[in-house]
Residue, then its C-alpha position, 0 to 999 in steps of 0.5 A: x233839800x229833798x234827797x229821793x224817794x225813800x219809802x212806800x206804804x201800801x195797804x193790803x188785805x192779808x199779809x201772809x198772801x202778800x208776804x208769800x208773793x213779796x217775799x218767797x216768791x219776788x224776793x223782798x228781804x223780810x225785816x220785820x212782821x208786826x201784827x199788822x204791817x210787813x216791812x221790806x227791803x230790797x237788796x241793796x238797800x242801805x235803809x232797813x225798809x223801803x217798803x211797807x204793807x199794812x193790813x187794812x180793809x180799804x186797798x189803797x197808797x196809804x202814804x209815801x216818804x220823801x227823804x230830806x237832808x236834814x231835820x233843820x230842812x223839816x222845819x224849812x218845808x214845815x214853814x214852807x207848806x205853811x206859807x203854801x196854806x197846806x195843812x201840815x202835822x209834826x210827829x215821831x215813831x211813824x214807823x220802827x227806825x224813823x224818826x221826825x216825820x211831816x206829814x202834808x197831803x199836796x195839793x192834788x190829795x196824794x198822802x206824803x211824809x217827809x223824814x231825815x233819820x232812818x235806821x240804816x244797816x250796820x255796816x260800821x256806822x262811820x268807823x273801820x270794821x265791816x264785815x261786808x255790805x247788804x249786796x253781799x248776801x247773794x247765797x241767801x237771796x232768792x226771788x228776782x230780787x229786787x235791787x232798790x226803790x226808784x219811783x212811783x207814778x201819780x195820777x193827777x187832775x192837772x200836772x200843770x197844777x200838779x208841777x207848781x207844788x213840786x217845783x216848790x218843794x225842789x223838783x225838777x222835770x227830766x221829761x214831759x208830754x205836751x197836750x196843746x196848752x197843758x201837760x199831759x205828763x211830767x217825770x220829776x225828781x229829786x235825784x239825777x235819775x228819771x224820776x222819783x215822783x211821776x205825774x199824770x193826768x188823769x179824772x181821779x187822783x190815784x196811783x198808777x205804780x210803784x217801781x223797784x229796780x232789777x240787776x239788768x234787762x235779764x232779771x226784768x225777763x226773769x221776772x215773768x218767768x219766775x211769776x208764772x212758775x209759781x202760779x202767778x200767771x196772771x199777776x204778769x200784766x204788761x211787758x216786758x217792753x222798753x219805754x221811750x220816755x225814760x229808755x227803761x226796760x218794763x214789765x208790769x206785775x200785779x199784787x194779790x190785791x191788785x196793786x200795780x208793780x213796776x220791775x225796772x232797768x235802765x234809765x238813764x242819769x241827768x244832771x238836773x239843771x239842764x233843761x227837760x226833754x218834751x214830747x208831745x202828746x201824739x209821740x208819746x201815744x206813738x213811741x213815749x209809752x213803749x218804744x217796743x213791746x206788746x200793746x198796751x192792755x185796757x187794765x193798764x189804765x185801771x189805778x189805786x186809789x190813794x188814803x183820804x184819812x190824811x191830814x189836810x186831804x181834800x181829795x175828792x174823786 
């Protein structure tokens, strides 16, 4: 089975501004440098990098990763695309620490890779003798920080079409908005939580965000403060407000190259065969977006166009 989201690719036109705002200013841990790629983690993190920037002329999601729970389970979702007719690669030494990586584009054009083995942090691998866990390293962290990796929302010609796939492949829906005969949205998941991966119609296939979990409501409010304090004012985008959809508490940051962030607390947990919570699309316009907070800025709007160099892409905007 799929177990969550576990890593995002992002590219990036310089990594020193963007490790000066990742790392020394939002609080990213810094877990290696290459000549092109920066790899992140957060704080609680047990997995060596969730988050990788890689310099590249073109600013888009270069890709994002699915964890599964076994490496037999890659060969089930290889067979599985297979019979789909999606186009599927096979390869190794994707990123430092990774292992056995599928790579597939679905079939809205979005750049995925499914794995099994990551490198974790030593924490006794199975035998008696920790020294501590990777939370517990607060006199050295700095930033907001961030806790863990959470969700990334995709934007989609049709989140009906859209759904067939990741229904296939596990999901499950927690919440959706209805638009007359179509979705207009789907928050789906491979975890209890809202969602790891969210759909939303949109013209272009694109990505809209990516979210990180913060300690509390306060480290979202903190979040802004810290920004503006050092001289990314204008990196604070919308919020902080709450979400009605989902019940999280928000604030939506941008990166030096645009990339939008979402910093995030309280949700909610689920269980994921109980059946999924609908709002049409007039509630969603009126309280699903935002529950309360300022109103919703045009930029919001803008996205991220996503890697089309990627086995199998027919995206075509």
């Amino acid at each position: 089975m799929i177990l969550r989201l576990g890593q995002i690719e992002l590219y990036v036109s310089n990594l020193d501004a963007s490790e000066k705002f990742y790392v020394d200013t939002l609080g990213f841990i810094k877990v290696d440098r290459t000549e092109n790629s920066l790899y992140l983690r957060a704080t609680d993190e047990f997995d060596t990098h969730t988050l990788v920037l890689t310099e590249s002329e073109e600013i888009a999601l270069a890709n994002f990763g699915l964890r599964v729970s076994s490496e037999e389970y890659l060969d089930e979702l290889e067979a599985l695309h297979h019979e789909m007719g999606i186009e599927t690669e096979m390869i190794e030494g994707v990123h430092p620490g990774r292992g056995r990586t599928l790579r597939v584009a679905e079939p809205s054009g979005h750049p995925v890779e499914f794995y099994h083995s990551m490198q974790q942090i030593d924490v006794g691998q199975g035998k008696p003798g920790v020294e501590k866990l990777p939370m517990r390293n607060t006199h050295i962290f700095n930033g907001i920080p961030p806790v863990r990796i959470d969700h990334m929302n995709l934007r989609v010609k049709s989140v009906d079409e859209a759904w067939n796939y990741w229904e296939k492949i596990g999901f499950s829906i927690s919440e959706y908005v209805q638009d007359g005969d179509e979705k207009f949205a789907a928050w789906t998941r491979a975890k209890t939580s809202t969602h790891d991966v969210a759909l939303v119609k949109q013209e272009e296939t694109a990505l809209h965000h990516i979210a990180y979990i913060v300690d509390g409501v306060s480290a979202v409010v903190r979040t802004a403060d810290l920004l503006a304090d050092a001289g990314y004012r204008d990196s604070v985008e919308y919020g902080p407000g709450r979400h009605g959809v989902s019940n999280a508490f928000f604030l939506y940051i941008r990166d030096p190259d645009g990339h939008r962030i979402e910093i995030y607390s309280g949700d909610y947990n689920r269980d994921q065969d109980l059946p999924p919570i609908g709002w049409t699309k007039e509630e969603y316009d009126e309280k699903g977006r935002l529950w309360w907070g300022p109103a919703v800025p045009d930029a919001f709007f803008e996205t991220t166009p996503v890697n089309k160099e990627w086995v199998g892409s027919k995206v075509n905007n």
